[in-house]
N, C-alpha and C positions, 0 to 999 in steps of 0.2 A: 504494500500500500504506500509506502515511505517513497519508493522510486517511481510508481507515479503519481503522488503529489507532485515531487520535486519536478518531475518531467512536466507537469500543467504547469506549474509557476512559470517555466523556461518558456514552455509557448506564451503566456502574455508577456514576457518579456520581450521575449523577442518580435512578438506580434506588434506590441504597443514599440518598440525602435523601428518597424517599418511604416508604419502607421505614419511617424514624422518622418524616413525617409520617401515614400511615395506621397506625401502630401497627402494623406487621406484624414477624413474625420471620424473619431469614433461616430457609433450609431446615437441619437439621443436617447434613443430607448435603453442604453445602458443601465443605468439603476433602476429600470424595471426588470430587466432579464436577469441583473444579480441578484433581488430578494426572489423571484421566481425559482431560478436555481438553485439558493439556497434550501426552499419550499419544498423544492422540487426531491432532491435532496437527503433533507430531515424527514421528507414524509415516507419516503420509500425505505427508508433508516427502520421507519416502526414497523415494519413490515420481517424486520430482524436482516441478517447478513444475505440472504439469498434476495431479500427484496432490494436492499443497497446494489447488491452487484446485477439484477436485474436492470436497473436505472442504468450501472454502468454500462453494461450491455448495450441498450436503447440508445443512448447518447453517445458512445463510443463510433457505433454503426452508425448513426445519425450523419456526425461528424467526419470520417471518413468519406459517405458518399458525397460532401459536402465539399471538402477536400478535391476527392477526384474530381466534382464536374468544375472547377477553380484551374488543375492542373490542366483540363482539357481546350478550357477557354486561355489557356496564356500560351498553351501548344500553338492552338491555332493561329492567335495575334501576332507574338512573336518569341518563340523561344528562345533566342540570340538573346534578345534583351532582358529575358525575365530569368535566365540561367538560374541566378543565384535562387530568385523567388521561388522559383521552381524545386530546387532540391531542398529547402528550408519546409515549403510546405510538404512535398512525398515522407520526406525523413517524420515531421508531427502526423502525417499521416499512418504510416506504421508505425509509431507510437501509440496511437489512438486504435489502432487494430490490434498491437501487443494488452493494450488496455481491457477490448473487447473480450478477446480472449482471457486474462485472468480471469473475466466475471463467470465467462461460462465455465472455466476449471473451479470455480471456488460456488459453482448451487446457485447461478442464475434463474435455471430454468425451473428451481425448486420452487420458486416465488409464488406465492398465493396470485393466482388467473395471469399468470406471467407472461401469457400470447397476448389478453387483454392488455396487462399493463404498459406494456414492450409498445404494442402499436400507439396506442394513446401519450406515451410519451416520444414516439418518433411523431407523431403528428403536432405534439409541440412543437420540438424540435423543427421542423420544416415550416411551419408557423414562425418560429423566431429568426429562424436564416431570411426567409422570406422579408418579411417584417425590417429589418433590421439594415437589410441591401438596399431598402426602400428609404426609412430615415434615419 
């Protein structure tokens, strides 16, 4: 769990330094999406360790597919120019897949209605990506 904490810290790190080198803004919806995740989070927490790593699961997969279609649109644009951004994101990418995986080694899919739950928080999740690219 220790290593990936440490590894999410690194991607807002390193997210929020490209963030000022591509001139981008955060999204304002930002302090809505942290108490939401927090929520998100704490509630799948009560659910005991398989419902925690359920969430991971969901979000993990979320964020990968979210990832790839990112990698696919800078392919296309211009890979020459996005080099670096490109292998910054693949590498948080399979992190975020090594992620997935612990959940399901560790009794994701033990989770009270975990197909239910799983979808319902990917449908967040595609709700926030969406939402978020928007403002």
């Amino acid at each position: 769990m220790q290593k990936m904490w440490d590894q999410e810290k690194d991607h807002l790190k390193k997210f929020n330094e490209l963030m000022v080198a591509f001139r981008v803004r955060p999204t304002i919806l930002m302090p809505f999406w942290n108490v939401v995740g927090f929520a998100l989070g704490a509630g799948t927490a009560l659910l005991g360790r398989e419902g925690a790593m359920a969430c991971t699961v969901a979000v993990e997969e979320s964020i990968a597919h979210h990832y790839n279609n990112q990698i696919r649109t800078l392919m296309e644009e211009d890979p020459e120019k996005y080099e670096e951004l490109l292998q910054v994101i693949k590498r948080f990418r399979d992190e975020e897949l090594e992620h997935h995986d612990i959940g399901l080694e560790h009794d994701a899919e033990l989770a009270p209605a975990y197909a239910i739950l799983k979808k319902v928080i990917q449908a967040g999740c595609s709700a926030a990506i969406y939402l978020s690219e928007r403002f």
